[in-house]
C-alpha positions, -999 to +999 in steps of 0.1 A: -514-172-027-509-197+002-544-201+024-537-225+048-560-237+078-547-247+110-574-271+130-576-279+171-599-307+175-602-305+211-618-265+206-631-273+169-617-240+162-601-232+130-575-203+124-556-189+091-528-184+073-528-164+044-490-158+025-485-137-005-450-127-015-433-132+014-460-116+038-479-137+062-513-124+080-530-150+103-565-150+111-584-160+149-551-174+160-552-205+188-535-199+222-500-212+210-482-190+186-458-212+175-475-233+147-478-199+130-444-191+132-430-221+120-454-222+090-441-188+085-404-199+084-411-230+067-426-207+038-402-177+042-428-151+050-429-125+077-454-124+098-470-089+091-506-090+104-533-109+125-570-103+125-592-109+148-629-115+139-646-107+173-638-109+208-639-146+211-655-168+242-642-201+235-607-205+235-580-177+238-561-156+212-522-153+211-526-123+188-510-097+214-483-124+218-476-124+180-475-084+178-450-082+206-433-111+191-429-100+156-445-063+151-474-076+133-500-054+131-535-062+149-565-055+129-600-056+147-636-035+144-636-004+163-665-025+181-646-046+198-632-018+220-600-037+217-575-029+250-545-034+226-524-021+203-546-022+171-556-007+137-596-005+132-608-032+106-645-019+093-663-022+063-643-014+034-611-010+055-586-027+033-550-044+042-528-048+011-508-080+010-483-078-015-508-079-050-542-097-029-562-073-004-581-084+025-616-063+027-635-063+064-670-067+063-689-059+096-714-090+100-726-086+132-753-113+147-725-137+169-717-107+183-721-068+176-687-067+168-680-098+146-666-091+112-655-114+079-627-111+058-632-113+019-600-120-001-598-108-032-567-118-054-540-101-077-571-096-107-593-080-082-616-114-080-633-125-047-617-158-042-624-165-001-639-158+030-629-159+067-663-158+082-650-165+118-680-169+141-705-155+117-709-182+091-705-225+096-704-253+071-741-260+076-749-233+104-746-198+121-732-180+149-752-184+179-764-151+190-766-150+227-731-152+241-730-110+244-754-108+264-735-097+296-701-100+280-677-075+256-676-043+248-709-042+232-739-064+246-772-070+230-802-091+235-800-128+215-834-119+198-814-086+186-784-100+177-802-130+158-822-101+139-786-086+129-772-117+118-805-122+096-795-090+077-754-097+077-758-133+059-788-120+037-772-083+027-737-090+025-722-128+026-752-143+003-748-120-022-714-126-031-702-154-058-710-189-054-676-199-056-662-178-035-644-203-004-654-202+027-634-207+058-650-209+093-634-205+128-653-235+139-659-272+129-684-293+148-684-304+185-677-265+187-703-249+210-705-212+189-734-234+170-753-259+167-759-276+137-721-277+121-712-303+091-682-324+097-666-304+069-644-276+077-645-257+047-674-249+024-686-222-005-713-193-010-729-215-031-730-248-010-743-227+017-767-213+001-784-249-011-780-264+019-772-239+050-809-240+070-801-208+081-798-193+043-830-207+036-860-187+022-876-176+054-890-143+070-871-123+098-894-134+121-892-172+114-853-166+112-851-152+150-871-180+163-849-209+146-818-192+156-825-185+191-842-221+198-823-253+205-785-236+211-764-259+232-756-252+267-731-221+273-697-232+294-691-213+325-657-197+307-674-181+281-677-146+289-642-144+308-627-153+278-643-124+259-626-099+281-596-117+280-593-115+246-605-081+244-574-071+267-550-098+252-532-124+272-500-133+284-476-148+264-483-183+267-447-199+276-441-174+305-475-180+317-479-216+320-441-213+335-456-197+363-481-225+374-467-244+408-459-275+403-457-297+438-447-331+453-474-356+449-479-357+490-477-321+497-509-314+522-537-296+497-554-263+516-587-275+528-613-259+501-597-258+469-615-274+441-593-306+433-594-317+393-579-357+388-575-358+353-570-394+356-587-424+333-621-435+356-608-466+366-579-456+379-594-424+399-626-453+408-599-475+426-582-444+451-587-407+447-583-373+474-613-368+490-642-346+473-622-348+442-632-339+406-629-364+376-626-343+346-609-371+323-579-360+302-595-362+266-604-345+233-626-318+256-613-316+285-606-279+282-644-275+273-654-299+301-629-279+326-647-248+316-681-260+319-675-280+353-656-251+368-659-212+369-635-188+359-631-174+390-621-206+411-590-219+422-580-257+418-556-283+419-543-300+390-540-337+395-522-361+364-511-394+357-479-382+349-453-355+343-459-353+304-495-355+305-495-331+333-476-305+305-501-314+281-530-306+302-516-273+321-511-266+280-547-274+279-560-254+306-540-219+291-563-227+260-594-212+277-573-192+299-570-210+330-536-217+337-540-191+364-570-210+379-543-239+390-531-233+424-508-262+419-499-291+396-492-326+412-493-358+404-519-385+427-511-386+462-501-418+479-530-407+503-562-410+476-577-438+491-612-426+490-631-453+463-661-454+441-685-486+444-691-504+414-731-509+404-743-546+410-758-544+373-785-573+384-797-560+411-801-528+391-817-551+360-845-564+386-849-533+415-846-503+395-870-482+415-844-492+444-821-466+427-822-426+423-813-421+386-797-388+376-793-381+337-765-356+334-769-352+294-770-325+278-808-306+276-810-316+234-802-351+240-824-352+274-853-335+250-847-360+223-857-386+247-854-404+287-830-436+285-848-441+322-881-426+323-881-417+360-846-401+361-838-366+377-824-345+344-797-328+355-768-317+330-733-320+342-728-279+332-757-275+360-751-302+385-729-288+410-758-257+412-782-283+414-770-312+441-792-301+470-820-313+445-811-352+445-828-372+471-801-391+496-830-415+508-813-445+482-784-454+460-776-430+437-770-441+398-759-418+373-756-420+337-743-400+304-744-414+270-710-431+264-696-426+302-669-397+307-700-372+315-710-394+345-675-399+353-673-363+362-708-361+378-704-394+394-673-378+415-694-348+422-723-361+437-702-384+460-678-358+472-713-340+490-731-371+496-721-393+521-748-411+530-752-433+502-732-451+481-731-436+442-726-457+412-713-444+375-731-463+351-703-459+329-701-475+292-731-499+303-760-474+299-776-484+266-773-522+278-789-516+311-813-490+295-829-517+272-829-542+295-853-520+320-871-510+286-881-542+281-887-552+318-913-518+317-932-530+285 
């Protein structure tokens, strides 16, 4: 038996390939069949089924593209209320491969519809587990991303009660060495308190999982439901997306316009640069977007901007410009991009750069805005009399910042108030705004030590 985990950094997400005898079954495929295919041919297996483990809201699923591609077979709880060809995958539902079976075991608390998959091998032993979003290295499913999303949707308090019984009834009870193999590593946003390992076992879990801990249901909903990270824009589109099944992904990201770099941009479409910050600081469009090309841009893409709006897609270049159209299709919004071009010759609109000095010895000259995260803004003020404002929330929020002063805005290592930076000076004119940029610990202490 082959288990073999493919791993996309930029979506921490994890997927599966299991090969017995020639068979191949993949588990929470990524948006890109391909790698599965070629493992498959590499190992001279057939692709013969993919299972899904719920509906999921952060990235998108190629597993109707690998049915029409090879005839797999999609498995998936009768929950899901799947729009696609499928066979239900329920507790004690069964797929044979070759000599090993693959059990389903509903575990809902991520969502209603979330299920595991216990592999049992040719001596009938339980050897592994794909847990998908139920069960981290370290953590647990979140529990309030169905609350106005899928088939199914339940309250988190509800859905944190659920996952209470799933991990106590039917995923701690089995062997302690039985593997276990997430759909998520950390930086993913389905938890919030993931190791840095990517695979685990029961028994691991269980001595050092907070969430398997002795505790009472009660205690249990109130730690799950506290402290979860923010929730990206994208999330629930993608969970009827997936519940429907996309597009195969060469024929979709084929169809995205691609346009001169000068070709006049209708008046009103978002505009995305994906170019480094110094380069976008020195001539961009005006009221453009800096979402940096990076290790999250899809998540930053999907937090920044909704599922429902149109933008332009401005790149460095032609092969990053592929990579990040790529990048978009991986939360499903290649369709969002009206048109794909690289900077215009006409970007002459400028950010200031911060007189650091002046900012040193005048801070109360400035209007601070903190556009971290709510745990990190919790955890403590870098500038005590800063406007909190996380980038997810800012462009909600703008009408709240004062435009009586200079506007200063910082992140914790830069690319956040890159973004927000960009933002706030596309609607407000009347005062210069300044990304703090990579400087914000310096400057931080320094005003630290001018207020003690």
């Amino acid at each position: 038996m082959i288990i073999h985990q493919f791993y996309d950094k930029g979506l921490a997400h994890g997927s599966y390939a299991v090969i017995r005898l020639g068979k191949m079954v993949v588990i929470d495929p990524a948006r890109d069949p391909q790698p599965y295919y070629d493992f498959a041919a590499f190992n001279n297996a057939g692709i013969v089924g993919v299972i899904e483990t719920h509906p999921h809201a952060d990235f998108v699923s190629s597993h109707l593209e690998i049915h029409l591609t090879t005839g797999a077979t999609i498995y998936a709880s009768k929950l899901l209320g799947a729009e696609y060809p499928h066979e239900s995958f329920d507790d004690g539902d069964v797929i044979q491969l070759a000599d090993i079976k693959l059990k389903a075991i509903n575990t809902p608390g991520h969502s209603p519809d979330s299920i595991c998959v216990l592999v049992l091998d040719e001596d009938g032993n339980d050897k592994a587990i794909f847990t998908g979003d139920t069960l981290f290295v370290g953590d647990v499913g979140r529990p309030d991303l169905r609350e106005n999303a899928g088939n199914i949707t339940a309250e988190k308090e509800e859905l944190a009660r659920q996952m209470y019984h799933s991990t106590r009834e039917k995923l701690m009870t089995l062997p302690h060495n039985v593997v276990v193999y997430p759909a998520h590593g950390p930086g993913s946003l389905c938890g919030k308190s993931m190791s840095p390992d990517l695979q685990s076992t029961i028994g691991r879990e269980l001595r050092e999982n907070y969430a398997l801990q002795l505790m009472n249901e009660f205690t249990f909903v109130e730690t799950l439901t506290s402290d979860q990270p923010f929730m990206p824009k994208y999330f629930g589109y993608d969970v009827e997306l997936n519940k429907k099944g996309a597009e195969p992904l060469a024929k979709s990201v084929a169809s995205v316009p691609r346009i001169s770099r000068n070709t006049p941009l209708q008046n009103g479409v978002l505009i995305v640069d994906t170019r480094p910050r110094q380069e976008f600081k020195k001539g961009h469009v005006k009221c453009a977007m800096n979402i940096q090309d990076g290790d999250k841009f899809e998540t930053w893409l999907g937090s920044i901007v909704g599922p429902d709006e149109p933008f332009y897609l401005i790149a460095a270049n032609n092969d990053s410009m592929d990579i990040l159209i790529k990048k978009a299709a991986k939360i499903g919004y290649e369709k969002n991009i009206k048109a794909a071009l690289l900077a215009p010759n006409n970007g002459t609109e400028k950010l200031p750069e911060i007189d650091e000095t002046d900012y040193k010895f005048h801070p109360d000259h400035y209007t601070i805005v903190d556009v971290r995260n709510w745990g990190e803004i919790n955890d403590g003020k870098i500038f005590a009399h800063a406007i909190t404002m996380p980038l997810p929330e800012l462009r909600e929020r703008l009408s709240e910042i004062p435009a009586d002063k200079p506007i200063v805005v910082h992140c914790a290592a830069g690319y956040r108030s890159a973004a927000a930076t960009s933002i706030i000076a596309g609607k407000i004119k009347t005062v210069p705004v300044y990304d703090l940029g990579e400087a914000v610990i310096e400057v931080g202490s320094r005003n630290a030590e001018i207020g003690s």
